[in-house]
C-alpha positions as CSV (number, residue, x, y, z in Angstrom):
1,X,17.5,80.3,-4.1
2,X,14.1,79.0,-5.2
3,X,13.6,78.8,-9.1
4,X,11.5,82.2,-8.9
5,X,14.5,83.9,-7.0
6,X,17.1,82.6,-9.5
7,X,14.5,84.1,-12.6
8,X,14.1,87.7,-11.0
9,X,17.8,87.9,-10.3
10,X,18.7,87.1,-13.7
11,X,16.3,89.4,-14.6
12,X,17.9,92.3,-12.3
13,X,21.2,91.5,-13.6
14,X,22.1,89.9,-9.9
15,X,24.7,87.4,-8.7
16,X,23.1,83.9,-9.3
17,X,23.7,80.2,-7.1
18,X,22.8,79.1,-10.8
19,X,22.0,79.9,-14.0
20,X,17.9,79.5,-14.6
21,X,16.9,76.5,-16.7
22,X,13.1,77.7,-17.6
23,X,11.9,75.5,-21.2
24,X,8.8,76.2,-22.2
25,X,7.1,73.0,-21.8
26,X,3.2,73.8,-22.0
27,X,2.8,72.8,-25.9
28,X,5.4,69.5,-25.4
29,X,2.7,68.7,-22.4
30,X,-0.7,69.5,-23.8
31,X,0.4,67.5,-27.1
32,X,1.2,64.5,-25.4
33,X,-1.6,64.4,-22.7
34,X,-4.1,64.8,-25.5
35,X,-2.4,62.1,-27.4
36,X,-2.3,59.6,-24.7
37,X,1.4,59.9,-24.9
38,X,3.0,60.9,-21.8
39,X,5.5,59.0,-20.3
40,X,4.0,55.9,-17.9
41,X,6.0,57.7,-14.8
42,X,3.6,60.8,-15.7
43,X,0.3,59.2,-17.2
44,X,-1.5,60.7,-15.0
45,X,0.9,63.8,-14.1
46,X,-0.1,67.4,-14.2
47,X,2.8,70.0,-15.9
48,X,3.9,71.2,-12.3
49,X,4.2,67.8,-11.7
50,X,6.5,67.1,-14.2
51,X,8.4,70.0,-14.3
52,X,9.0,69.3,-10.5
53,X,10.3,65.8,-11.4
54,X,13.1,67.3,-13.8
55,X,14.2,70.3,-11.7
56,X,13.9,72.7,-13.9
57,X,11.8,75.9,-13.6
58,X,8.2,76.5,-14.4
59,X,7.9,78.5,-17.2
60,X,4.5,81.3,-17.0
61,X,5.2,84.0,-19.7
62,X,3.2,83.0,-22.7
63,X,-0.6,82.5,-21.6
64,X,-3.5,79.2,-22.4
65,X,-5.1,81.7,-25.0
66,X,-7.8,78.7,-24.6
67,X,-8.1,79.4,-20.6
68,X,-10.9,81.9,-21.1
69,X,-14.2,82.1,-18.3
70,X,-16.5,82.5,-20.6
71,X,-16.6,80.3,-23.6
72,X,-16.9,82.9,-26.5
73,X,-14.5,85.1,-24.9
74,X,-11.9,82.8,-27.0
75,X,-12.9,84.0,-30.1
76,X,-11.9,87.5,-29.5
77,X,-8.4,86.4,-30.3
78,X,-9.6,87.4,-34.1
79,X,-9.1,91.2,-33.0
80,X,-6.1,90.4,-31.2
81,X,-7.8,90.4,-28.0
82,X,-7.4,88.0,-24.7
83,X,-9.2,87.2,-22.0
84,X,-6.6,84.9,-19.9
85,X,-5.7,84.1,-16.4
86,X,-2.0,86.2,-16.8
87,X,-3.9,89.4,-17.4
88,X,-4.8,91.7,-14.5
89,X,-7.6,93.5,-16.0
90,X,-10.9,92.7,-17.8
91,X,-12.6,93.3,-20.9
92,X,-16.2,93.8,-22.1
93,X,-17.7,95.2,-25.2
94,X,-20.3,97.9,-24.3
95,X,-22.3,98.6,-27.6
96,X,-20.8,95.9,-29.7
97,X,-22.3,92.1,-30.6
98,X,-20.0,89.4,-31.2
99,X,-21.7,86.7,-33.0
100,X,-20.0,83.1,-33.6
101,X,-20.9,80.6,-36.0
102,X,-19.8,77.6,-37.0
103,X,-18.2,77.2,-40.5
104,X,-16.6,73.3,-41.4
105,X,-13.5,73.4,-39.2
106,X,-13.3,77.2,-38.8
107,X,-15.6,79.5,-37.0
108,X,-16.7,83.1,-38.1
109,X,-17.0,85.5,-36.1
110,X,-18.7,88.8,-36.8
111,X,-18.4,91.9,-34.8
112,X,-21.6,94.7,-35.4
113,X,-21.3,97.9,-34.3
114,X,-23.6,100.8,-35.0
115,X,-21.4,102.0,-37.4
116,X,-21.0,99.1,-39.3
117,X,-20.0,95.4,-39.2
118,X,-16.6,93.4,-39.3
119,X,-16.0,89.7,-39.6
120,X,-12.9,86.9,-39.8
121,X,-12.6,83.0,-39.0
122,X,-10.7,81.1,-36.6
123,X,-9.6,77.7,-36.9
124,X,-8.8,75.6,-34.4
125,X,-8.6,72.1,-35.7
126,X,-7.1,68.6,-35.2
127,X,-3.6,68.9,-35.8
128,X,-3.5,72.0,-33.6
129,X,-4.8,69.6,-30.7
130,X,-2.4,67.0,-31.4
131,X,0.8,69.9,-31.4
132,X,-1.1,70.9,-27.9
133,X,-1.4,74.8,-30.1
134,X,-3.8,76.9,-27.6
135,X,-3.6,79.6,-29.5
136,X,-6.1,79.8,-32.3
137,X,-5.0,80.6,-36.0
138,X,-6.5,83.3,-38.2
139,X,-7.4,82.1,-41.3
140,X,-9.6,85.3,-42.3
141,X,-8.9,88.8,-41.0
142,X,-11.5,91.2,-40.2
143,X,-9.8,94.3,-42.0
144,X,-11.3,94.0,-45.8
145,X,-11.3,97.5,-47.0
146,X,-10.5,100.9,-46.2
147,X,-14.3,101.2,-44.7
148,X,-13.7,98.5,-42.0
149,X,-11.3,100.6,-40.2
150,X,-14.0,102.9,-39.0
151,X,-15.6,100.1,-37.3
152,X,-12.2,98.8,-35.6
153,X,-11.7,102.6,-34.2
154,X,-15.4,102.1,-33.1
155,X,-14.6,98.5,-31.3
156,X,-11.6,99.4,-29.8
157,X,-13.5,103.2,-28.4
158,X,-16.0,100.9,-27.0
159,X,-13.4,98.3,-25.1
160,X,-14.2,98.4,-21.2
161,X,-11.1,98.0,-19.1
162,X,-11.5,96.7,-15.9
163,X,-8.6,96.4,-13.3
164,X,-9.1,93.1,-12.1
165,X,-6.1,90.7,-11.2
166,X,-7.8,87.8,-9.0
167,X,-7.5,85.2,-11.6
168,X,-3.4,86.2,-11.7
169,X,-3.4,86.0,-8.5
170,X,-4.8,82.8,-7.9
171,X,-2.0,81.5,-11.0
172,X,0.6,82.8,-9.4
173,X,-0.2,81.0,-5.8
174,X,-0.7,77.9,-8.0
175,X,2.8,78.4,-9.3
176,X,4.8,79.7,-6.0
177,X,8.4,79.2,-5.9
178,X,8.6,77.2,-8.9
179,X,9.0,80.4,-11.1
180,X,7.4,83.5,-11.6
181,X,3.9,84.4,-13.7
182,X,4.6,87.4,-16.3
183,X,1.4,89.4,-16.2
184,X,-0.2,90.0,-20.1
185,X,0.0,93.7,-21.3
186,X,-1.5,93.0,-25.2
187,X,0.5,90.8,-27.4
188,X,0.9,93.8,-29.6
189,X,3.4,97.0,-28.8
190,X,1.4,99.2,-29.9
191,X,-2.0,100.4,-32.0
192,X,-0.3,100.2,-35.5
193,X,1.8,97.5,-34.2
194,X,-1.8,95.8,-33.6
195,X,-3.3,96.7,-37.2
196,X,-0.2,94.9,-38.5
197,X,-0.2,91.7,-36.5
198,X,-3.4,91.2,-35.7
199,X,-6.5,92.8,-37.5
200,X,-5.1,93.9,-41.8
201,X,-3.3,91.4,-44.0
202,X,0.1,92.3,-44.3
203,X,0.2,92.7,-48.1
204,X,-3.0,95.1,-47.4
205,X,-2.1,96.7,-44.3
206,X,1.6,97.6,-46.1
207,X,-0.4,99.2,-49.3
208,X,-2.9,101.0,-46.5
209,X,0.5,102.5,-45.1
210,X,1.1,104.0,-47.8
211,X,-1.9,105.3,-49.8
212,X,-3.8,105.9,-46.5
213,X,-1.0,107.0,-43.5
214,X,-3.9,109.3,-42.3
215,X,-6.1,106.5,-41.8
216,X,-3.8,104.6,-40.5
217,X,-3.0,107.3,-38.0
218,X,-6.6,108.0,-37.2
219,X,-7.0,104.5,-36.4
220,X,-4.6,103.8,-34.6
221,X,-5.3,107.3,-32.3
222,X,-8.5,106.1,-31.5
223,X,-6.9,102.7,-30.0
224,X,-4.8,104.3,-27.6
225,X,-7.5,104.8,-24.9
226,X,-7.8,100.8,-24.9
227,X,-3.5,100.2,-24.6
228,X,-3.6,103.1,-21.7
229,X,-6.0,101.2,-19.9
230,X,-4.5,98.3,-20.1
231,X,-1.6,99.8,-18.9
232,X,-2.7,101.1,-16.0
233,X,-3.8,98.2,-15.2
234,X,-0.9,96.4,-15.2
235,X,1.2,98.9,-13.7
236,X,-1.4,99.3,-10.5
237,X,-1.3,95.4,-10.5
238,X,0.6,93.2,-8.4
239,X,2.9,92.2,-11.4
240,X,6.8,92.0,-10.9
241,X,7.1,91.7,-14.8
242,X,4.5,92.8,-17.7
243,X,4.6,91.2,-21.2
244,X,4.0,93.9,-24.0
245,X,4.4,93.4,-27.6
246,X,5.5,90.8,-29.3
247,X,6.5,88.8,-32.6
248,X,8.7,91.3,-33.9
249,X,10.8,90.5,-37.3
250,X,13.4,92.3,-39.8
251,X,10.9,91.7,-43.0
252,X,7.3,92.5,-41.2
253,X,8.8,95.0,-38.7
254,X,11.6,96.7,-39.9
255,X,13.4,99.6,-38.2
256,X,11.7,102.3,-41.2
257,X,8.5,100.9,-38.9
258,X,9.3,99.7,-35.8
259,X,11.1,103.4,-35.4
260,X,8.3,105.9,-35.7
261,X,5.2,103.3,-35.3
262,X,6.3,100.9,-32.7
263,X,8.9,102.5,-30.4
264,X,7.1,105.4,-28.9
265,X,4.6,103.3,-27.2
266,X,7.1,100.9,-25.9
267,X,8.8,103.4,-24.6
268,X,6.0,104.9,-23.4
269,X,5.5,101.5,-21.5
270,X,9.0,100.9,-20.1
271,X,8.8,104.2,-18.6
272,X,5.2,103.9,-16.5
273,X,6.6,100.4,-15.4
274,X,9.7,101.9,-14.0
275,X,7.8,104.3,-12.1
276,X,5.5,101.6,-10.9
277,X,8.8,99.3,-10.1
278,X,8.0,96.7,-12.8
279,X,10.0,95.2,-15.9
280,X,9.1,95.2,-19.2
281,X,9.1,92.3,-21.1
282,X,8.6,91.9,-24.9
283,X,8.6,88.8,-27.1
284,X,11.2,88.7,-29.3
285,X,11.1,85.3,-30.8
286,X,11.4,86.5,-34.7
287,X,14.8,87.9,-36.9
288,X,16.0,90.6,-34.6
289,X,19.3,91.7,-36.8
290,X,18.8,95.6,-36.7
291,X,16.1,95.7,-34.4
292,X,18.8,95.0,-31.3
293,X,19.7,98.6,-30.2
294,X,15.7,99.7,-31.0
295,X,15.1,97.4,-28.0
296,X,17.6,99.3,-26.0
297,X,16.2,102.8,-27.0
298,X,13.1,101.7,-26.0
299,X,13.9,100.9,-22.7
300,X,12.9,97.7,-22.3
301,X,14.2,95.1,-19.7
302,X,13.8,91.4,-20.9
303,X,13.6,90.2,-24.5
304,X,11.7,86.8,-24.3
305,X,12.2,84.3,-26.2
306,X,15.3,85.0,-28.1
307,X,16.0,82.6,-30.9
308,X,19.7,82.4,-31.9
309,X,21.2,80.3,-35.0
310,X,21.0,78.4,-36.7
311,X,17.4,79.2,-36.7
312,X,17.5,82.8,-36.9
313,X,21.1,84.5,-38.2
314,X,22.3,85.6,-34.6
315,X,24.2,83.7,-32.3
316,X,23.5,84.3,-28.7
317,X,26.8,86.0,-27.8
318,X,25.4,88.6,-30.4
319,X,22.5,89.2,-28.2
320,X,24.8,89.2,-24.8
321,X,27.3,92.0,-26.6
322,X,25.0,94.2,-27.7
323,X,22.3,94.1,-24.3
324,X,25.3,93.6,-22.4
325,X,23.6,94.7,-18.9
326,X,21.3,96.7,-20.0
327,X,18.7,93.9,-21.3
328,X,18.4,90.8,-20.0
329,X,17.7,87.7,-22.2
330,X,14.9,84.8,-22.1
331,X,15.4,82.1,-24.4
332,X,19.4,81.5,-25.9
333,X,18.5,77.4,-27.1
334,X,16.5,76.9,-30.5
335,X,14.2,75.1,-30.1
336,X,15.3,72.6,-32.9
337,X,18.3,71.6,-30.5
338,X,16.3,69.2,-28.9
339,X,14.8,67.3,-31.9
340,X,17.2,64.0,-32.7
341,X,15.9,64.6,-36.8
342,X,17.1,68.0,-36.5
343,X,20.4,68.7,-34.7
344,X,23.4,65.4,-34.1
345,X,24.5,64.8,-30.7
346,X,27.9,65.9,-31.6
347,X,25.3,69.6,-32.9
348,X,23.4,69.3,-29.9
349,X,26.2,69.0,-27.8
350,X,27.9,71.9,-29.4
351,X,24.9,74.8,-29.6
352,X,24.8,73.9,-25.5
353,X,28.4,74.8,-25.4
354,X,27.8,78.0,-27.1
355,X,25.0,78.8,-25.5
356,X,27.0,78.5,-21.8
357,X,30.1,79.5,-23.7
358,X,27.8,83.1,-23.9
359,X,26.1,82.7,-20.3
360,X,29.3,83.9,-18.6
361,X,28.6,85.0,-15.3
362,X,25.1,84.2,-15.9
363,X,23.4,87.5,-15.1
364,X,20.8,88.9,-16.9
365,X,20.0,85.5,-18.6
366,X,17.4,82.9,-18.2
367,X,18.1,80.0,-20.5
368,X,15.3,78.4,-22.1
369,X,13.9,77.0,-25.9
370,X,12.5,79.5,-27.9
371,X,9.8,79.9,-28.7
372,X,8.8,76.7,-27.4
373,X,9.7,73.0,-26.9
374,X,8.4,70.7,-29.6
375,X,6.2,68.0,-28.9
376,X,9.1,65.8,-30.7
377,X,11.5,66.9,-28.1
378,X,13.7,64.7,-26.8
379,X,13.4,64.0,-22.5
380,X,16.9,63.1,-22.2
381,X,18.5,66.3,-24.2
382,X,16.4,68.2,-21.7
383,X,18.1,66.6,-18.8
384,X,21.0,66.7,-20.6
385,X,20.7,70.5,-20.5
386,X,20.3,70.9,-17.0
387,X,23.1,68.5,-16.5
388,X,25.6,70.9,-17.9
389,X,24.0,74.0,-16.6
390,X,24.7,72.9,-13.2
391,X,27.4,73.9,-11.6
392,X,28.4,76.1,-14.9
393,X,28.2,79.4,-12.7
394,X,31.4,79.4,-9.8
């Protein structure tokens, strides 16, 4: 089986050769090749290059958010909005100006509408380079007041989605066998969901909830025309597996509003990928105790980047119990395993035992670090994984 073989059968709950080894090594790369740091075997080595070189399996779920084809197309990640090569669809503003300037080491970034204006920074600055972040941080939201949300209804009414999947195409030829490119739904699962992660402060967006649900509700209908394009999209596209939603936690999405806010559309998801013959895949790299069998009502078929302890406060054999074939998993390391400063040998050796201890059979898991591998990783405890994942499955 070729690495992209062994990921969908995993993610079919199918008998395996071997269990996937897929880390996430993008940020680890990026970090080191803009520090001049790379190993002298890989100096000049690209990441397919290198993943190659240690067998393992090329990991294409979370986007470059930088990879845009028009420069200031980046800067829509302030409304929570991508233009990157894993989507299958385009977007374009029809009646609304983005304007971009320059502010010390952010950039603001105002949206005007003709029912009023919004405006946030972005900062994407030194240390992000050196961590090889391609995702840019919010340091300003563009929800202020009550009166802004008018305008976000507005932007979003105005979105045009256009079906368009060359650019994932032409990604997923560039990375073949060597695993399998997730195609980009929204990194939200849904219109509040959106509000909440993306576009209010969570303090204000929480106190909006409740002195305002109509708002919120008004809002959030007039967003929907955007996710169902987007949607369609992805479940006309050529896609095996579709990314919707993610960051989920206990504290900033707890079941009293991941139930009636977050898991209709979802579900609504999972079941227009099914009948289009695709997965659903959401990212769920936050505290997931008593969001597990929310998951499973929804319907979904992959939970990505799943963190276990001692990061987060449950063990991968949690996960395995409660999705038992039903879900499969993405993730099952911490990411911290691989840092010396962080976890002993003796600890390293001992979460990787845990971690295979739950594998069992293997089916319906793909074993990688989640969320990501550090840039302080160490090389040989990532060999050292794929040494004892070998042969682990009979």
């Amino acid at each position: 089986m070729t690495h992209r073989d062994r990921i969908l059968a995993a993610l079919r709950h199918e008998p395996l050769d071997g269990m996937p080894w897929v880390p996430r090594l993008d940020l680890w790369y990026n970090a080191h090749r803009y520090r001049g740091t790379l190993p002298a075997e890989w100096r000049d080595a690209s990441l397919m290059e290198i993943v190659q070189d240690l067998g393992v399996g090329y990991h294409a779920v979370v986007p470059d958010f930088l990879d845009t084809e028009e420069p200031e197309e980046v800067y829509d990640r302030l409304l929570g909005l991508d233009h990157v090569r894993n989507q299958p669809y385009r977007l374009r503003f029809r009646r609304t100006e983005r304007l971009v300037e320059p502010e010390g080491s952010d950039v603001r970034v105002t949206y005007r509408t003709p029912v009023g204006s919004v405006s946030g920074k972005l900062r994407y600055d030194e240390g992000m380079r050196r961590d090889g972040i391609t995702i840019m941080a919010v340091t300003e939201r563009v929800v202020k007041s009550a009166a802004d949300y008018d305008t976000i209804g507005f932007i979003f009414e105005d979105l045009e989605v256009e079906f368009d999947e060359g650019r994932y195409r032409v990604l997923c030829e560039q990375v073949g066998e060597r695993g399998m490119v997730v195609a980009l739904g929204n990194v939200a699962a849904s219109p509040v969901h959106h509000l909440l992660k993306e576009l209010v402060p969570y303090d204000q967006f929480y106190f909006d909830l409740h002195d305002h649900p109509e708002l919120i509700a008004r809002t959030a209908q007039r967003m929907e025309g955007y996710f169902e394009a987007a949607l369609e999209a992805c479940a006309s596209s050529s896609a095996e597996v579709v990314l919707f939603g993610a960051n989920y936690d206990l504290m900033l999405t707890p079941p009293s509003v991941f139930g009636p806010h977050i898991l209709p559309m979802l579900s609504h998801w999972a079941d227009c990928l099914h009948a289009a013959g695709k997965l659903l895949l959401t990212h769920t790299d936050g505290e997931n105790e008593k969001l597990l069998d929310l998951y499973l009502q929804a319907g979904v078929d992959v939970a990505d980047s799943v963190c276990p302890r001692p990061m987060t406060r449950l063990s991968l054999r949690d996960y395995r119990e409660a999705f038992a074939d039903r879900i499969a998993i993405w993730g099952g390391l911490c990411s911290t395993c691989v840092l010396p400063a962080s976890f002993t040998d003796e600890q390293f050796e001992q979460h990787t035992t845990d971690a295979l201890d739950a594998a069992g059979d293997g089916r319906g898991l793909i074993l990688s670090l989640a969320d990501t591998t550090p840039p302080e990783a160490s090389l040989e405890r990532i060999r050292r994984i794929g040494e004892r994942i070998a042969g682990s499955i009979p």
